[in-house]
N, C-alpha and C positions, 0 to 999 in steps of 0.2 A: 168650862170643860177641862179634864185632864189630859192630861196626853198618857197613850195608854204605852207606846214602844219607842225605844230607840232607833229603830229599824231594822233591816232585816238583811243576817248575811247570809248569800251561797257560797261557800268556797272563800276567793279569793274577789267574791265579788259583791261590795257593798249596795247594798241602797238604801237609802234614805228615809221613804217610806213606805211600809210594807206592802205594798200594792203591786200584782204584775197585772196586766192587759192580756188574757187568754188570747192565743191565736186564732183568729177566725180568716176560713180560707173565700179570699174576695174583699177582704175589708183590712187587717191592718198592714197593707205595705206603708208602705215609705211616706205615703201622704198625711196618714190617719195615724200613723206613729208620730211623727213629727206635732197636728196639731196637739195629738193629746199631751204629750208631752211639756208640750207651752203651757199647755195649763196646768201640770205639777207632777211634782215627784212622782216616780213608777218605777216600774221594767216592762218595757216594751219589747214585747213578743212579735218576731218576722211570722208570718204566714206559714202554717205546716208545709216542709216542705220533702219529697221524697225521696229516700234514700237510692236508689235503684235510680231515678231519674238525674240524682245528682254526680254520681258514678258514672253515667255512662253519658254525660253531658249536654242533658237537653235541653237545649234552647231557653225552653218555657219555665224548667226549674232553676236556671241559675241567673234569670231575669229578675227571677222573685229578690234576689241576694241586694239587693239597691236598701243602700242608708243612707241617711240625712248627714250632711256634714254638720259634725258637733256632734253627733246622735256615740253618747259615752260609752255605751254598755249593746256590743254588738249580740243580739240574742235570737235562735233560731231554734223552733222546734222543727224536730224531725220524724215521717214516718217510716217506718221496715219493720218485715218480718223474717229479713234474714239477719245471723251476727254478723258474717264477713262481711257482707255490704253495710251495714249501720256504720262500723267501725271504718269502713274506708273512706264512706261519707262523713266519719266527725273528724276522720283525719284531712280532709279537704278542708271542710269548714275552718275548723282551727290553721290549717297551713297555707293556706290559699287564700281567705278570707279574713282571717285575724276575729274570728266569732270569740266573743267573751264568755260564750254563755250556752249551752245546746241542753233543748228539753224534749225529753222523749213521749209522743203519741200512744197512749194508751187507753186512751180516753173517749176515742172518735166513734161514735152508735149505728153511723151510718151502714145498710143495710148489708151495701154493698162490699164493705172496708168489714166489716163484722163476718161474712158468710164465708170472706175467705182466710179467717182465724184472722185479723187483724185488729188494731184499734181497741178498743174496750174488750174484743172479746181475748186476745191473747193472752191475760195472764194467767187466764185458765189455765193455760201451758205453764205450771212454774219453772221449771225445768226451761224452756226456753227462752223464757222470759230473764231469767240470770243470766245463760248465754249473752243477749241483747245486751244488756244492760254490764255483763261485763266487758262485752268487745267496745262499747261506747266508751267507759272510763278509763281502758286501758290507752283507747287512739288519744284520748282525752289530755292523759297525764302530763305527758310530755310538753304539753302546752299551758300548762297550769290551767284549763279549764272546767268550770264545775260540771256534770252532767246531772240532771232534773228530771223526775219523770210525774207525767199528769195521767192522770187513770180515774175510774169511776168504783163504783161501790163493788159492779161485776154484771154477770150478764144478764141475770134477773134476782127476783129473792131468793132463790134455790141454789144459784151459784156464785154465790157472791167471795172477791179475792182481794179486797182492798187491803185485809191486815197481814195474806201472805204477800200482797207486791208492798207493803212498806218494809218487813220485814225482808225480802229479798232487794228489795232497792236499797236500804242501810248495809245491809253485809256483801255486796257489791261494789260500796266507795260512793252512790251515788248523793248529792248534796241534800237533798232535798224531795218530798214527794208533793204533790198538790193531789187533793180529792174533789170531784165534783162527788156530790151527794145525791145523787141520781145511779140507776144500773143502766144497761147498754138497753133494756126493755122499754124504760121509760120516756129513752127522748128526754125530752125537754116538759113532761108533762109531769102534774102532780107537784109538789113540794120538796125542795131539797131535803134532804137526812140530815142534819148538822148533826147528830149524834154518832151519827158514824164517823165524823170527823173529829168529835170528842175520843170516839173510842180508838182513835187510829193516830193521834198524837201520844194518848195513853202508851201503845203498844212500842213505838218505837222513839231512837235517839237523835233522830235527824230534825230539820224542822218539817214540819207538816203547815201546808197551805187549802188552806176553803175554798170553796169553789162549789158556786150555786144558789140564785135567788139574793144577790146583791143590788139594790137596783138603788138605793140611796147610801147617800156614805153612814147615816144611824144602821142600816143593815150592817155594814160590813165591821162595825164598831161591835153590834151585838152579838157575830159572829165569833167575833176573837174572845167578847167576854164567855161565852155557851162552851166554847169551845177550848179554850186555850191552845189554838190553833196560832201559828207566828206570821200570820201572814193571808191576804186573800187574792184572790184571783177573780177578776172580773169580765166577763165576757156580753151577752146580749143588757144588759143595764147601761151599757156606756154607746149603746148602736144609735148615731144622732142628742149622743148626748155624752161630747167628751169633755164637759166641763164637769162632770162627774168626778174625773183626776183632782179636780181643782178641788171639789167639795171634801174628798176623800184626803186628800193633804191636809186640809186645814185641819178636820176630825180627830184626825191620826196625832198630830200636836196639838190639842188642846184648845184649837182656836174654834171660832163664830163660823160657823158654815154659811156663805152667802147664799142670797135668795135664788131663786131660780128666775133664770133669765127672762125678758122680755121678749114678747115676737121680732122686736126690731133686733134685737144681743144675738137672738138664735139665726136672723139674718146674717149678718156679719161675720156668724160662725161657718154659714154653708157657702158664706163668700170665698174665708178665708182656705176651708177645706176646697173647696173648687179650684183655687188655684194652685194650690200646694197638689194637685191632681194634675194640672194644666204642664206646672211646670215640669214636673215626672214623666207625665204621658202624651205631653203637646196638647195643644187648648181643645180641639175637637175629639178626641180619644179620651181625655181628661173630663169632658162634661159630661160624654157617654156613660162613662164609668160613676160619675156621681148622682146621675138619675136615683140609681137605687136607695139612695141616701135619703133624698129628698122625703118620700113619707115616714121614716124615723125621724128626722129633726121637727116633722109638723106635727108631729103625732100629741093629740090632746088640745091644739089651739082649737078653734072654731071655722067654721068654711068663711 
């Protein structure tokens, strides 16, 4: 095998291998960043977490703020759909927390997060969507942090804003865009666009990152070849399966991608995530919490 990149930089912020871990909300704190991590090079993405609730100090959103010691590259996405709160909240983040990294939610289909102009459906708004995106890099600056935003194709086929939000996200300052190749209509259903991630690297100067239908590291290889895309973003492929980092490090240089684990390897993996839960959330709150886990890591053995 070849190695196809050097890796991939935002800003001021390197990594190694172009791989980020989409934020999924319930699954990658502090526990589920750390194991994947062990098993290779990334960016590891905190939990979306809310601009408005970070601002006005709740409880529940700035619990989510918990890193691993040693955990390099502090990285949070964030959701709003006002500027002055976005920005107060990346100026928190950056000043209060020492974040290396903040990526903005544009991306999110859900129904609820959509009907009130949020998430994937905002960039409909461009004009607003600049606002956002430049209150973000302004709180930003002063801390040298990059700001990143993830968005989808758009709200359905009919409205689709991927090549104005990359274009407004480049002339805003921000580092970098990520595509899931899906519209906010689709869900999770149907087959990613990679084409549209070809045509939306095309279009602008920043990097542009994949996102969608990665579930082996040869996907995420055939991605960047389709696309000349810098980079991928992987989110439900690595659910119960975060030795996926590991497959995807090796890919990414050249190397042998090991087999896929045994039932006894996949054991020892929900051991080790159990406890890396336990010690986070105390052992009883910790096993609770890893329930959900449990039929993604067994998914495809036999009863």
């Amino acid at each position: 095998m070849v190695a196809l990149t050097d890796g991939l930089s935002l800003g001021n912020v390197k990594v190694d291998v172009p791989v980020v871990l989409a934020p999924m909300a319930g699954v990658t704190n502090v526990a589920f960043r750390r194991l994947c991590a062990e098993q290779g090079a990334g960016l590891y993405v905190c939990e979306m977490i809310t601009s408005r609730g970070l601002v006005e100090r709740d409880k529940t959103s700035l619990s989510m703020l918990s890193f691993a010691e040693g955990e390099k590259v502090k990285s949070v996405q964030l959701y709003g759909i006002d500027p002055q709160t976005i920005g107060e909240a990346v100026s928190i983040l950056c000043d209060e927390y020492g974040v290396n990294h903040v990526d903005l939610n544009f991306g999110c289909p859900v129904p609820k997060i959509t009907r009130k102009g949020g998430g994937s459906a905002l960039p409909w708004k461009a004009t607003l969507l600049g606002e956002i995106l430049a209150a973000a890099v302004k709180s930003a600056e002063p801390f040298d942090v990059p700001v990143t935003i993830k968005t989808r194709k758009g709200i359905d086929d009919e409205h689709l804003t991927y090549l104005d939000a990359g274009r407004i996200a480049e002339g805003t300052g921000c580092a970098a865009i990520a595509l899931h190749g899906r519209t906010a209509a689709q869900h999770y259903s149907g087959q990613a666009d990679w084409s549209a991630i070809a045509e939306l690297k095309s279009a602008v100067n920043i990097p542009v990152l994949g996102n969608g239908d990665i579930w082996e590291a040869s996907d995420a290889l055939a991605m960047v070849q389709q696309t000349g895309c810098d980079g991928v973003v992987v989110g439900r492929g690595c659910l119960g399966r975060p030795w996926l980092f590991r497959d995807l490090a090796a890919a990414f240089r050249g190397e042998k991608v090991a087999t896929l684990p045994t039932l006894g390897e996949v054991a020892q993996m929900m051991r080790r995530h159990a406890e890396l839960l336990g010690d986070w959330l105390g052992e009883e709150r910790g096993c609770v919490e890893f329930r959900k886990h449990i039929a993604w890591y067994l998914k495809g053995f036999s009863a």
